[in-house]
mmCIF file of the C-alpha atoms, coordinates in Angstrom:
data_MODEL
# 
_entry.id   MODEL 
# 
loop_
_atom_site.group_PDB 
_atom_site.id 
_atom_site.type_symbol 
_atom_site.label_atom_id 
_atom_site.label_alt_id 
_atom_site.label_comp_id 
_atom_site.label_asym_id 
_atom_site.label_entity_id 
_atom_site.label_seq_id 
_atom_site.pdbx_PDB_ins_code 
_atom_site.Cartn_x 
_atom_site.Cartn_y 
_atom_site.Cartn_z 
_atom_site.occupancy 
_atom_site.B_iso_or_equiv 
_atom_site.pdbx_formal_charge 
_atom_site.auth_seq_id 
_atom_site.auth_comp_id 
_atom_site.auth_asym_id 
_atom_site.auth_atom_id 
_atom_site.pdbx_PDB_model_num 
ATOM 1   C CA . UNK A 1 1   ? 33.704 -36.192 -81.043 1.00 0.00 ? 1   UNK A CA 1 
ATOM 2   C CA . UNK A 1 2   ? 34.971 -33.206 -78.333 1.00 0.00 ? 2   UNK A CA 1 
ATOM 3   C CA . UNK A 1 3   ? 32.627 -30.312 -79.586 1.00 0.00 ? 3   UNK A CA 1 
ATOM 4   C CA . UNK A 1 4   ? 34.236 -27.163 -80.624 1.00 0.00 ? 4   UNK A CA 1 
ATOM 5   C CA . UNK A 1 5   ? 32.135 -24.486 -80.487 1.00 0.00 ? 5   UNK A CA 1 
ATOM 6   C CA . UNK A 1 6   ? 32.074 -20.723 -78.625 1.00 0.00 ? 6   UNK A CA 1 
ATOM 7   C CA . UNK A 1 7   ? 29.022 -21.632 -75.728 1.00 0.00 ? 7   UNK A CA 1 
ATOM 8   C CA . UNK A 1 8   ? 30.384 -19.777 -72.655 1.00 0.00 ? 8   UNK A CA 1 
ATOM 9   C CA . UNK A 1 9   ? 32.951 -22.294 -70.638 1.00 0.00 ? 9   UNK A CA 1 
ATOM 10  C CA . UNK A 1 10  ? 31.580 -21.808 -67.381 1.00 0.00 ? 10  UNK A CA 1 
ATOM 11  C CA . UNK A 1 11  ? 28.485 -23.760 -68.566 1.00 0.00 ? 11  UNK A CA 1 
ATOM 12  C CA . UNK A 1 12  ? 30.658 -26.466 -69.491 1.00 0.00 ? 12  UNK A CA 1 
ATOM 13  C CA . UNK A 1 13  ? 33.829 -25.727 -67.260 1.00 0.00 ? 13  UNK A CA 1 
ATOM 14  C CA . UNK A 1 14  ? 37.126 -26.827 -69.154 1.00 0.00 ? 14  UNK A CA 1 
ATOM 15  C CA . UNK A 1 15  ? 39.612 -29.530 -68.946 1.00 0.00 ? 15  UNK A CA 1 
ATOM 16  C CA . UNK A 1 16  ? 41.644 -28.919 -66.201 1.00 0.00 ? 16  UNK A CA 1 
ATOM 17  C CA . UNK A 1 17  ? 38.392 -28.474 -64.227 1.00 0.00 ? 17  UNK A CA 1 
ATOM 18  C CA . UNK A 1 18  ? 36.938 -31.816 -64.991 1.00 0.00 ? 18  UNK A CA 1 
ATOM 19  C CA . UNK A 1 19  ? 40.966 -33.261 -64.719 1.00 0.00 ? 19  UNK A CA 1 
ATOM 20  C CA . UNK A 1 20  ? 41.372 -31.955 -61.332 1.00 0.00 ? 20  UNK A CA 1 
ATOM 21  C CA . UNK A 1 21  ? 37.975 -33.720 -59.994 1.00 0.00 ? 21  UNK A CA 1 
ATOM 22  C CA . UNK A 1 22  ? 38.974 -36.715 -61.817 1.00 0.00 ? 22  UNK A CA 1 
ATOM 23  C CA . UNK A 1 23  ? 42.395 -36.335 -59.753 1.00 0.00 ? 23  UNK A CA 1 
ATOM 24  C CA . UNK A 1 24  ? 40.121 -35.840 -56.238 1.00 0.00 ? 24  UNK A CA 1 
ATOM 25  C CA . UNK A 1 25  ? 38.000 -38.575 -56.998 1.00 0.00 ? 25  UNK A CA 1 
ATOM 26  C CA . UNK A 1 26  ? 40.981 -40.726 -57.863 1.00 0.00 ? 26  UNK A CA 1 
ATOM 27  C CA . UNK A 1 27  ? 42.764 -40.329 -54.768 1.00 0.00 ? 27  UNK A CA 1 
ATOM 28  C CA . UNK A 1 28  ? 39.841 -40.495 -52.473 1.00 0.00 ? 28  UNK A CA 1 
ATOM 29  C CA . UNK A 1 29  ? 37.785 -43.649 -53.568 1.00 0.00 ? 29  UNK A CA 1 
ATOM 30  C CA . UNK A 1 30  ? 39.946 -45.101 -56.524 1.00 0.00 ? 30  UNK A CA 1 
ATOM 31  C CA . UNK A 1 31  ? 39.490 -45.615 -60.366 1.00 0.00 ? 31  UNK A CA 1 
ATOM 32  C CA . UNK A 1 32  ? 36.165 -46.786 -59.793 1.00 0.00 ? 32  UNK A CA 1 
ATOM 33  C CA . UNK A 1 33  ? 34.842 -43.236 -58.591 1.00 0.00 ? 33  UNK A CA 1 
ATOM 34  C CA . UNK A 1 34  ? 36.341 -41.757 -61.946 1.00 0.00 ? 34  UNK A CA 1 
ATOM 35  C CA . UNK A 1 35  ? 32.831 -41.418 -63.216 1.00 0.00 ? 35  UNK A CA 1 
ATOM 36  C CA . UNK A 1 36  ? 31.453 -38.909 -65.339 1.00 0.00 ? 36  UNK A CA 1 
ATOM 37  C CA . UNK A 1 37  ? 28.139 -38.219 -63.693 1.00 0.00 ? 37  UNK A CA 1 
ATOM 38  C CA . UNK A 1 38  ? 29.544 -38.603 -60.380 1.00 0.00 ? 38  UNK A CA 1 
ATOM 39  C CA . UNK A 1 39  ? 32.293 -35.737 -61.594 1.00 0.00 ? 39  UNK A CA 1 
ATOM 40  C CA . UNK A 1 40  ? 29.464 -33.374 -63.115 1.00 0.00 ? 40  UNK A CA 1 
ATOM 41  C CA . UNK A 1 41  ? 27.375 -32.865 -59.729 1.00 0.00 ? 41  UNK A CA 1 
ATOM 42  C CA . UNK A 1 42  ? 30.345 -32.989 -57.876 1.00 0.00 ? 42  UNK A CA 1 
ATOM 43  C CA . UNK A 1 43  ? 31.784 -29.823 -60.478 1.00 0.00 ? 43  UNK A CA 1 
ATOM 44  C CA . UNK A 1 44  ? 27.736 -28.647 -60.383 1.00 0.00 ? 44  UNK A CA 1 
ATOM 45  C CA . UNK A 1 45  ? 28.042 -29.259 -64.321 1.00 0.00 ? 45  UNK A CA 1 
ATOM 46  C CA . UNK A 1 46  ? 25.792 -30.697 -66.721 1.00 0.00 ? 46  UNK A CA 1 
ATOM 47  C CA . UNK A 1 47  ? 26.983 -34.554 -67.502 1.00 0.00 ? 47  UNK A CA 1 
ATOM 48  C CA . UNK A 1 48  ? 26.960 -33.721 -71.710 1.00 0.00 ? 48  UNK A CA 1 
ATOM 49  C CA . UNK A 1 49  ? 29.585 -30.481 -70.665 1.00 0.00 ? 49  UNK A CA 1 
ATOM 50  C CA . UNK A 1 50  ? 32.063 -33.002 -70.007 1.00 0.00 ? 50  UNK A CA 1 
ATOM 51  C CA . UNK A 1 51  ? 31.988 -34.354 -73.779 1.00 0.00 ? 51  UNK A CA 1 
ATOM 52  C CA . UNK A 1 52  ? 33.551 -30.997 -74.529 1.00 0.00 ? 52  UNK A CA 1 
ATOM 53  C CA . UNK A 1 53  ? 36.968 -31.456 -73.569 1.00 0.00 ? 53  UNK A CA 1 
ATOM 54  C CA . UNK A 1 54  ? 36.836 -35.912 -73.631 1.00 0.00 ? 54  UNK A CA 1 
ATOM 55  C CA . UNK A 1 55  ? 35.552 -38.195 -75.726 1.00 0.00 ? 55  UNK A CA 1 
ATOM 56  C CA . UNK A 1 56  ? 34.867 -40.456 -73.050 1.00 0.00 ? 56  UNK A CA 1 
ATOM 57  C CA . UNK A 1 57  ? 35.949 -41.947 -70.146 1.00 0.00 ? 57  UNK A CA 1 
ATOM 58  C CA . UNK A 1 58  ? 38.517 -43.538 -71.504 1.00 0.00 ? 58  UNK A CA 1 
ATOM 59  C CA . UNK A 1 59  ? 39.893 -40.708 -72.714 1.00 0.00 ? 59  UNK A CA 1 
ATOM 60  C CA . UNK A 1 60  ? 39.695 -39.016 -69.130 1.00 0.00 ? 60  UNK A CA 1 
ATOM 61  C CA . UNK A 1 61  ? 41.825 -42.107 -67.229 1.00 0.00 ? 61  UNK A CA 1 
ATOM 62  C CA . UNK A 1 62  ? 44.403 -41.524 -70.107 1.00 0.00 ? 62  UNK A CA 1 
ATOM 63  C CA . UNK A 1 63  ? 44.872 -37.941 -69.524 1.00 0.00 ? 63  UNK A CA 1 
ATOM 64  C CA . UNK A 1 64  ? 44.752 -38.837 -65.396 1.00 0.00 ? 64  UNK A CA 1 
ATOM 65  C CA . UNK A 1 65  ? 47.676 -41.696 -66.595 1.00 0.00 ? 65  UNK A CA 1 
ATOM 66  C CA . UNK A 1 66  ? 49.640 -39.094 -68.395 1.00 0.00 ? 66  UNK A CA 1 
ATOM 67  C CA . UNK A 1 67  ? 49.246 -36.641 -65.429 1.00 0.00 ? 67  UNK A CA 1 
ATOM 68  C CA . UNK A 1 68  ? 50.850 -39.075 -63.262 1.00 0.00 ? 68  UNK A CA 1 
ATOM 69  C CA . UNK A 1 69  ? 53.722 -39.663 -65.549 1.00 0.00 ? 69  UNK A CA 1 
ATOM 70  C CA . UNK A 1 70  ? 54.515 -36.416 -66.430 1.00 0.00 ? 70  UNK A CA 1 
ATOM 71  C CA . UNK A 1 71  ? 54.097 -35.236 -62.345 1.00 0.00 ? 71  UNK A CA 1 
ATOM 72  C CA . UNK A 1 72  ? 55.987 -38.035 -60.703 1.00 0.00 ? 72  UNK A CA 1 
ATOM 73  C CA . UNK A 1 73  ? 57.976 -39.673 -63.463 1.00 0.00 ? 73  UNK A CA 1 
ATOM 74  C CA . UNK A 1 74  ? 59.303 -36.149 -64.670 1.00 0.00 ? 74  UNK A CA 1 
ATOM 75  C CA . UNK A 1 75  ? 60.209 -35.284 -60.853 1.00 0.00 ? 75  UNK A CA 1 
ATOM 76  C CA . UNK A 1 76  ? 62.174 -37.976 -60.062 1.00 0.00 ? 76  UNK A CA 1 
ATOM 77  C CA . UNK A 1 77  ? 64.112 -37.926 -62.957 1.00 0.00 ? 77  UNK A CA 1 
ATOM 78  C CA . UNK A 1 78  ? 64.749 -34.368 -63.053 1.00 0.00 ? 78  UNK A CA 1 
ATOM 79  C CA . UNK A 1 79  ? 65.934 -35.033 -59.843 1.00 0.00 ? 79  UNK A CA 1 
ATOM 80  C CA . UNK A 1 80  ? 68.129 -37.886 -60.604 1.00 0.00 ? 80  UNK A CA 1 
ATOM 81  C CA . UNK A 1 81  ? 69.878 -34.893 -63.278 1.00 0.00 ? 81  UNK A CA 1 
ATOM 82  C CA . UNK A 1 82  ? 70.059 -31.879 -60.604 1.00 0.00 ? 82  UNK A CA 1 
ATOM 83  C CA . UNK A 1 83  ? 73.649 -31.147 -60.070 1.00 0.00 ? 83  UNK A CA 1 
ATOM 84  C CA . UNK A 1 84  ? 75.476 -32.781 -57.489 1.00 0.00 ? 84  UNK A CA 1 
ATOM 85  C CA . UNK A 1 85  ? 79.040 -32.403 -56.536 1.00 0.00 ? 85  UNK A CA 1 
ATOM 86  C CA . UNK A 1 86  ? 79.168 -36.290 -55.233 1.00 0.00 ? 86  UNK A CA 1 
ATOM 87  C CA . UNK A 1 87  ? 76.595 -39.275 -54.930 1.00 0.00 ? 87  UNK A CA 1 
ATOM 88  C CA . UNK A 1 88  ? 74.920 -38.038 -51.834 1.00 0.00 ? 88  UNK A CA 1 
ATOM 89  C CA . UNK A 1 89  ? 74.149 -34.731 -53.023 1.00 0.00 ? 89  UNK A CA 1 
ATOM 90  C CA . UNK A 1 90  ? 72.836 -36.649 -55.567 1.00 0.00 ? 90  UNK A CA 1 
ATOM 91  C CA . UNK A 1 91  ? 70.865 -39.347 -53.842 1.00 0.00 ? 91  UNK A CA 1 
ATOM 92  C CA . UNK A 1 92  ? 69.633 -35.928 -51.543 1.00 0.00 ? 92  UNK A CA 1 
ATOM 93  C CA . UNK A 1 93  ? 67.983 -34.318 -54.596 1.00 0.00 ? 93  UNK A CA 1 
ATOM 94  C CA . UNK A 1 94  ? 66.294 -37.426 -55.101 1.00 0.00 ? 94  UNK A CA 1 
ATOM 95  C CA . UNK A 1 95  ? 65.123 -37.113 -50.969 1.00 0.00 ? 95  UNK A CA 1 
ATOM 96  C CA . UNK A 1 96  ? 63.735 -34.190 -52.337 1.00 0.00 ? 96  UNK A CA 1 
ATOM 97  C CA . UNK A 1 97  ? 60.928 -36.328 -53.687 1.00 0.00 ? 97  UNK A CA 1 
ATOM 98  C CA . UNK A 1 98  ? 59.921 -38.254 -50.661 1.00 0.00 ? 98  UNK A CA 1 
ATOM 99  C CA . UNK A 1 99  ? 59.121 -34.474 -48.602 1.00 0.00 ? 99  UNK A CA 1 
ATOM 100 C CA . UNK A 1 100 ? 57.763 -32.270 -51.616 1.00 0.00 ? 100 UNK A CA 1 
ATOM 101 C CA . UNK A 1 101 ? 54.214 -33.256 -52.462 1.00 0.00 ? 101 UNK A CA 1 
ATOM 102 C CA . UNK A 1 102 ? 54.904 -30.476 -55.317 1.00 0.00 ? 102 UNK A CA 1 
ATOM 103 C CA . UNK A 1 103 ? 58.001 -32.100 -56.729 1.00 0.00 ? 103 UNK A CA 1 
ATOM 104 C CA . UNK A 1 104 ? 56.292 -35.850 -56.176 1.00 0.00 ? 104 UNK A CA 1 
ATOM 105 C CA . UNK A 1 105 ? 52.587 -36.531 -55.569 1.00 0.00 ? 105 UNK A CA 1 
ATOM 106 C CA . UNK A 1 106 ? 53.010 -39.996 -53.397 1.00 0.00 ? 106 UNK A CA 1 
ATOM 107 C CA . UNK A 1 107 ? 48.637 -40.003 -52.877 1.00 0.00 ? 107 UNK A CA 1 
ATOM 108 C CA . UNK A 1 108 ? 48.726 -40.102 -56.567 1.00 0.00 ? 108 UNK A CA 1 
ATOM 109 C CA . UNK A 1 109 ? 51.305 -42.371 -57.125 1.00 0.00 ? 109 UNK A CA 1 
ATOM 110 C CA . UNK A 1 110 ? 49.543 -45.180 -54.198 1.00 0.00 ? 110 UNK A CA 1 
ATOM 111 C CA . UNK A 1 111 ? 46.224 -44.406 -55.906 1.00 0.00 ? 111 UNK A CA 1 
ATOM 112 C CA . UNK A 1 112 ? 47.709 -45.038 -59.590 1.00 0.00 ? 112 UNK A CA 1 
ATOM 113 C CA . UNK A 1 113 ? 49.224 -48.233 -58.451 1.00 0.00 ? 113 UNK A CA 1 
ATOM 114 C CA . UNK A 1 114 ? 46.021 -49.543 -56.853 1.00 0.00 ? 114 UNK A CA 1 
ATOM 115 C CA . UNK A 1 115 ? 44.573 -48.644 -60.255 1.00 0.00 ? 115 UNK A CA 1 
ATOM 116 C CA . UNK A 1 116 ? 46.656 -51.474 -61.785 1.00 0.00 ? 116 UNK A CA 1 
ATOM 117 C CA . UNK A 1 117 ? 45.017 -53.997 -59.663 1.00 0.00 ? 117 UNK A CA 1 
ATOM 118 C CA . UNK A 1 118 ? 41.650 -53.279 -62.392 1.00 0.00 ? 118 UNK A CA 1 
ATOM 119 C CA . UNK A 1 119 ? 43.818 -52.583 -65.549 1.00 0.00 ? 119 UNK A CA 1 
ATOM 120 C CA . UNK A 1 120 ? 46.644 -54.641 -66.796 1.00 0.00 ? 120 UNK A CA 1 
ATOM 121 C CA . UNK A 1 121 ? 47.191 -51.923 -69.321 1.00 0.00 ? 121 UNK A CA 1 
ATOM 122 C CA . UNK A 1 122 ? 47.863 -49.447 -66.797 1.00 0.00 ? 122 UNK A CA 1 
ATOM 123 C CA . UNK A 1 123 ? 50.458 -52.329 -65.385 1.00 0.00 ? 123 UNK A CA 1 
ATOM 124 C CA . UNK A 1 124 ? 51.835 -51.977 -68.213 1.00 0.00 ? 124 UNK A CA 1 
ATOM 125 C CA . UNK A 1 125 ? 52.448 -48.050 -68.293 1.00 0.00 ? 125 UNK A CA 1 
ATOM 126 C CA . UNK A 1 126 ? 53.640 -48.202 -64.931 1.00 0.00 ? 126 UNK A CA 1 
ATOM 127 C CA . UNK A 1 127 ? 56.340 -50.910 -65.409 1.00 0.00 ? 127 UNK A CA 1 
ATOM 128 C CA . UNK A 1 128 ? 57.829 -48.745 -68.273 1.00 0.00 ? 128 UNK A CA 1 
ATOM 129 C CA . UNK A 1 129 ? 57.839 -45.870 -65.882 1.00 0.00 ? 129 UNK A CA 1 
ATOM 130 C CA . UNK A 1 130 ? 59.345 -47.555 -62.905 1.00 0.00 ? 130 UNK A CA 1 
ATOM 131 C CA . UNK A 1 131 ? 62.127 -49.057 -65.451 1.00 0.00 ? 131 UNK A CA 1 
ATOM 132 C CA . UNK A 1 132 ? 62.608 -45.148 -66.673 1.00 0.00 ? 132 UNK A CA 1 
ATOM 133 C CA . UNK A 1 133 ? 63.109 -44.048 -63.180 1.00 0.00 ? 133 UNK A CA 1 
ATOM 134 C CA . UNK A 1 134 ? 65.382 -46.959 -61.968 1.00 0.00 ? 134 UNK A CA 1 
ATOM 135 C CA . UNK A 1 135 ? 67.600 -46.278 -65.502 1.00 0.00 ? 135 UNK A CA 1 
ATOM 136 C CA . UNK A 1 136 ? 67.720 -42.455 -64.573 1.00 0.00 ? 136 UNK A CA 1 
ATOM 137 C CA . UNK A 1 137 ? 68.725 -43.436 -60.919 1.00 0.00 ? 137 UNK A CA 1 
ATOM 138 C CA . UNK A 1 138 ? 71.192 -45.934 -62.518 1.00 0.00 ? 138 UNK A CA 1 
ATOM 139 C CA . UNK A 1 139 ? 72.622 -43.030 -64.964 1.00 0.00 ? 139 UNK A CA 1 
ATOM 140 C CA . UNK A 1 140 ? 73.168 -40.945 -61.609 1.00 0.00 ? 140 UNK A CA 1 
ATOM 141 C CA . UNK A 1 141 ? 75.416 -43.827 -60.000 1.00 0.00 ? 141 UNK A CA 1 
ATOM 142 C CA . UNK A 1 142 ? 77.571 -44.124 -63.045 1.00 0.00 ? 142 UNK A CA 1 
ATOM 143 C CA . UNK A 1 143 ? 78.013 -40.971 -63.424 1.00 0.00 ? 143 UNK A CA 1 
ATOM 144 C CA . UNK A 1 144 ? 79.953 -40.983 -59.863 1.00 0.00 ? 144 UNK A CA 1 
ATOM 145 C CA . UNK A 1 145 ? 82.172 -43.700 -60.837 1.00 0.00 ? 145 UNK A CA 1 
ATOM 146 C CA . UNK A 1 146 ? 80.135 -46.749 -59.671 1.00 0.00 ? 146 UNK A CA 1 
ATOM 147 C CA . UNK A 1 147 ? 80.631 -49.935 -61.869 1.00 0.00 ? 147 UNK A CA 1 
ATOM 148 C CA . UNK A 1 148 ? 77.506 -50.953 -63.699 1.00 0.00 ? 148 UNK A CA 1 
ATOM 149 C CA . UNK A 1 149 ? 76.128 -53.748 -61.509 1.00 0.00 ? 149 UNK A CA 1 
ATOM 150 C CA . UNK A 1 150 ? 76.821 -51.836 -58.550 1.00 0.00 ? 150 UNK A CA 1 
ATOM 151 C CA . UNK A 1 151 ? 74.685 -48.872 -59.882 1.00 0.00 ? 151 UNK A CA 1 
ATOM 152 C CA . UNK A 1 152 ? 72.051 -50.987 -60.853 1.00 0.00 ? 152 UNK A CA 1 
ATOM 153 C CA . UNK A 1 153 ? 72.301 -53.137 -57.525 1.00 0.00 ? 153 UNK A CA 1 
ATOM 154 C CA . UNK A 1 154 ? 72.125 -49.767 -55.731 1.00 0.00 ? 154 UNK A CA 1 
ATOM 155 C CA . UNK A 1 155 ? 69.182 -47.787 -57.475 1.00 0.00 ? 155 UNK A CA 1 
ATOM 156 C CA . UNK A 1 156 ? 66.966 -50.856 -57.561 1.00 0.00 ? 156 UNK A CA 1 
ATOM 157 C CA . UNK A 1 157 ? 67.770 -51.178 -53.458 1.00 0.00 ? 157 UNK A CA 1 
ATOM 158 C CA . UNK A 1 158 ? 67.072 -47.208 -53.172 1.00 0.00 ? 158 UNK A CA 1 
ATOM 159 C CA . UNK A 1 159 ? 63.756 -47.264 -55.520 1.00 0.00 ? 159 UNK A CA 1 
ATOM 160 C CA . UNK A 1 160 ? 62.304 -50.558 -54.416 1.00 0.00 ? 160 UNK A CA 1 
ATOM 161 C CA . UNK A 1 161 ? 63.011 -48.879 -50.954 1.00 0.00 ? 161 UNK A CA 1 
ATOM 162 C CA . UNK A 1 162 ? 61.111 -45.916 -51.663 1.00 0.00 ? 162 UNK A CA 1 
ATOM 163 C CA . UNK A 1 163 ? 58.259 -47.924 -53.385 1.00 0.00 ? 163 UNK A CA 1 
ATOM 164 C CA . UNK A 1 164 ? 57.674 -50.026 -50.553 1.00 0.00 ? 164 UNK A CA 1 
ATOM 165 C CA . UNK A 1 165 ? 56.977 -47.205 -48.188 1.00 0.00 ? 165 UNK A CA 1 
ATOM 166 C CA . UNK A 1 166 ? 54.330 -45.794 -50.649 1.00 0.00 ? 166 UNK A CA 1 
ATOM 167 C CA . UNK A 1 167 ? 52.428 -48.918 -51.491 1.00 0.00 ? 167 UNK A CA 1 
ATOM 168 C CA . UNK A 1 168 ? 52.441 -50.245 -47.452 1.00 0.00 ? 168 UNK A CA 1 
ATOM 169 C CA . UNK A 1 169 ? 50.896 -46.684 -46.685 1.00 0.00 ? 169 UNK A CA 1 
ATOM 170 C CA . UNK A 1 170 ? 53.660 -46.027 -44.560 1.00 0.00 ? 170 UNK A CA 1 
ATOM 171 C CA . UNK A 1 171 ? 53.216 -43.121 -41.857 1.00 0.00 ? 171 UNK A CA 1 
ATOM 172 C CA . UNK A 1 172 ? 55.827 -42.024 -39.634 1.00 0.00 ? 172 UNK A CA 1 
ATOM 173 C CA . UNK A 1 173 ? 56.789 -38.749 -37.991 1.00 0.00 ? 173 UNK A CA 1 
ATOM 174 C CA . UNK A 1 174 ? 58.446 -36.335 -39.957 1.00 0.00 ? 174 UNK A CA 1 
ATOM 175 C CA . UNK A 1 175 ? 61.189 -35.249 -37.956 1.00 0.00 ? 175 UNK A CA 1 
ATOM 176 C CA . UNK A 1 176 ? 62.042 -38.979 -36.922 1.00 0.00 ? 176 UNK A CA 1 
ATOM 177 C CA . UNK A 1 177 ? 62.873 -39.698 -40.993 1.00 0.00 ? 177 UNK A CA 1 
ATOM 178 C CA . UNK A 1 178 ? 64.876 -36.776 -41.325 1.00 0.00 ? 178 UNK A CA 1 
ATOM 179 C CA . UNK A 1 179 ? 66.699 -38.135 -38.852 1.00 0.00 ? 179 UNK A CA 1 
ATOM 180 C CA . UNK A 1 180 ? 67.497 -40.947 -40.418 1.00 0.00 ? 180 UNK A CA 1 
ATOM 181 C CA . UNK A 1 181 ? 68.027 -39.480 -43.852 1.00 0.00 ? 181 UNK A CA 1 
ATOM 182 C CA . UNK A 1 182 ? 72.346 -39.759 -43.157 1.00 0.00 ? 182 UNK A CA 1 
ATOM 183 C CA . UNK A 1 183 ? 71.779 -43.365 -42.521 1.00 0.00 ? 183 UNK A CA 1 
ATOM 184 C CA . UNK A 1 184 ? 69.867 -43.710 -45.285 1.00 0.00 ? 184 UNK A CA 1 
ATOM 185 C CA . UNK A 1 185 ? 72.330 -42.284 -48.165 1.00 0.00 ? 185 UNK A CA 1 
ATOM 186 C CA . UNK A 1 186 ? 74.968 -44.403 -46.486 1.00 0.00 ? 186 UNK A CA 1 
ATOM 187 C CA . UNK A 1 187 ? 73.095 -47.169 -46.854 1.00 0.00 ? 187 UNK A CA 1 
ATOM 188 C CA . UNK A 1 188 ? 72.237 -46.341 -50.313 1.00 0.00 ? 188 UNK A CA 1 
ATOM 189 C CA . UNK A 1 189 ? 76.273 -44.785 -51.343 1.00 0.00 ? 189 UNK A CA 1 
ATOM 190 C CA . UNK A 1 190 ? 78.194 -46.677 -49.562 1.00 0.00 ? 190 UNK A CA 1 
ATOM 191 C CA . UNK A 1 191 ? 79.011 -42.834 -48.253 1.00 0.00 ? 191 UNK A CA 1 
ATOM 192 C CA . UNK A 1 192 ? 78.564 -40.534 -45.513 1.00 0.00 ? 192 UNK A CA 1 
ATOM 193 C CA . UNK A 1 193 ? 77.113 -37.261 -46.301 1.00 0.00 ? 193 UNK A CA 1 
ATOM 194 C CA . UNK A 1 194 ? 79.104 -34.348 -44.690 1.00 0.00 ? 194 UNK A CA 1 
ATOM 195 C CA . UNK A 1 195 ? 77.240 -31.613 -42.464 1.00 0.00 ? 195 UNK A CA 1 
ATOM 196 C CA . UNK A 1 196 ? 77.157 -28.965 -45.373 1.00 0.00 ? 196 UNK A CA 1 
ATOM 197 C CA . UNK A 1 197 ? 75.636 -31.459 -47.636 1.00 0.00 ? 197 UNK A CA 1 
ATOM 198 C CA . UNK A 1 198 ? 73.048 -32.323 -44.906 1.00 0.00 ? 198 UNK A CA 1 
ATOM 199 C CA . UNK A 1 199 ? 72.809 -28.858 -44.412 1.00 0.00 ? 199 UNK A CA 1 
ATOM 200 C CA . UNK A 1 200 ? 71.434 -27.800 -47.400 1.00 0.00 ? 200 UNK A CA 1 
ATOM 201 C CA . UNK A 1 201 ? 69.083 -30.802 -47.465 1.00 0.00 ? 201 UNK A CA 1 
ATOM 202 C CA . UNK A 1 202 ? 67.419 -29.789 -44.547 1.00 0.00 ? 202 UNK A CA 1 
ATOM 203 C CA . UNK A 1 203 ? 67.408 -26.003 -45.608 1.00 0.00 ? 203 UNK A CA 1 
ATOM 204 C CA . UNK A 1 204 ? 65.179 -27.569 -48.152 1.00 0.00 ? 204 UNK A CA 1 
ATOM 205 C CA . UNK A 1 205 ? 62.735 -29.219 -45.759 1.00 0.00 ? 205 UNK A CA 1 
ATOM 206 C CA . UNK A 1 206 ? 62.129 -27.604 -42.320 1.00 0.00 ? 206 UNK A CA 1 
ATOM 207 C CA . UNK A 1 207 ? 60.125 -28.766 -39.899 1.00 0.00 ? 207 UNK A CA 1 
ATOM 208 C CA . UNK A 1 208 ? 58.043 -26.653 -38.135 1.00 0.00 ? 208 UNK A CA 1 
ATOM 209 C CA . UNK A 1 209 ? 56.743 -26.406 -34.662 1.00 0.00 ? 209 UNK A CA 1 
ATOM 210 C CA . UNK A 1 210 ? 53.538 -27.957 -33.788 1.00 0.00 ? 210 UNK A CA 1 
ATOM 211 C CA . UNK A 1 211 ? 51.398 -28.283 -31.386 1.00 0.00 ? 211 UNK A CA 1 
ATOM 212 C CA . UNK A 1 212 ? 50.723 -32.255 -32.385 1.00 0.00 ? 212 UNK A CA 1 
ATOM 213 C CA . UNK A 1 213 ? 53.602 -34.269 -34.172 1.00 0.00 ? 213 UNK A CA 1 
ATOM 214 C CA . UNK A 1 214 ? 53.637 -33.676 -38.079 1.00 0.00 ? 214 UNK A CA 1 
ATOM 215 C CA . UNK A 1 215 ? 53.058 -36.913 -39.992 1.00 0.00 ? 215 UNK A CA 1 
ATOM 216 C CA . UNK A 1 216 ? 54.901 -37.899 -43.292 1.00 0.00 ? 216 UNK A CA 1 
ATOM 217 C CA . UNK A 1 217 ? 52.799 -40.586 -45.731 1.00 0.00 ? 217 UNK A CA 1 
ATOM 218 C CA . UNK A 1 218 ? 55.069 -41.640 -47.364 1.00 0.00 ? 218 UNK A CA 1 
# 
């Protein structure tokens, strides 16, 4: 059982602390380097500190899992929700995702989907969640007048999109996909965005001068 008593925490360091090196090690050498005596020398913490906060490994991937879901999942389909006065304002909140590591953690989501290749379970978790994510993009269609199969045709062309460019480790230069983000609602909408709507999308995500061209991983 997690221990409960008052030893000073930065003996034992706390939760987030041993869930953020979890998070490092996840992303740099897979589920496999989850470890907990790994984490402890890499946090310069005694391994038995860790039993404080977990009750075991276990325990730690779960909380890791419902990191993921809460980051990514609850991004994109807050996104799918932001107002929009058409569909590509819409489909350009959801953009949002694919250029803000802070709205939508795409190392995390390529490392938790490499994960599945070890865990059915987590297959599992993270077929609900893309089903979640396609309904909410689904949601979004109808609610700008397009008929059911279209909606669904459309969000599972835009998300399978997106998901492709995430699990092939897709790198390209920033400023060449924001060039291409018109084409891309139009091939999503059936639309073309306007200027002001592109506008503001690109208010949201300058690019900024370099000496060496900016990379996106998608």
């Amino acid at each position: 059982m997690k221990r409960t008593d008052d030893t000073d925490s930065e003996t034992r360091g706390s939760a987030d602390i041993w869930l953020d090196a979890a998070y490092s090690s996840l992303l740099d050498g897979g589920v496999e380097a989850v470890r907990i005596l790994p984490l402890a020398k890499k946090l310069n913490l005694s391994r038995t500190s860790f039993y404080w906060f977990f009750e075991d490994r276990d325990e730690l991937l779960a909380a890791l899992l419902t990191r993921w879901k809460m980051k990514n999942s609850g991004a994109w389909i807050a996104r799918t929700e932001a107002y929009a006065e058409n569909i590509c304002e819409g489909v350009l909140n959801v953009f949002d995702c694919w250029f803000d590591d802070t709205l939508f953690d795409s190392r995390f989501e390529a490392a938790v989907r490499s994960w599945t290749i070890q865990d059915p379970e987590v297959a599992k978790e993270i077929s609900i969640d893309d089903t979640r994510r396609i309904d909410a993009l689904v949601r979004m269609f109808v609610r700008f007048r397009y008929k059911p199969l279209a909606a669904e045709v459309r969000a599972r062309t835009m998300y399978l999109s997106q998901l492709g460019y995430i699990s092939l480790h897709v790198t390209e230069d920033i400023s060449l996909r924001l060039g291409r983000i018109a084409e891309y609602v139009e091939v999503f909408t059936g639309q073309r965005p306007d200027k002001h709507e592109l506008g503001r999308f690109f208010a949201r995500h300058p690019v900024k001068p370099s000496p060496k061209s900016r990379k996106h991983r998608s």
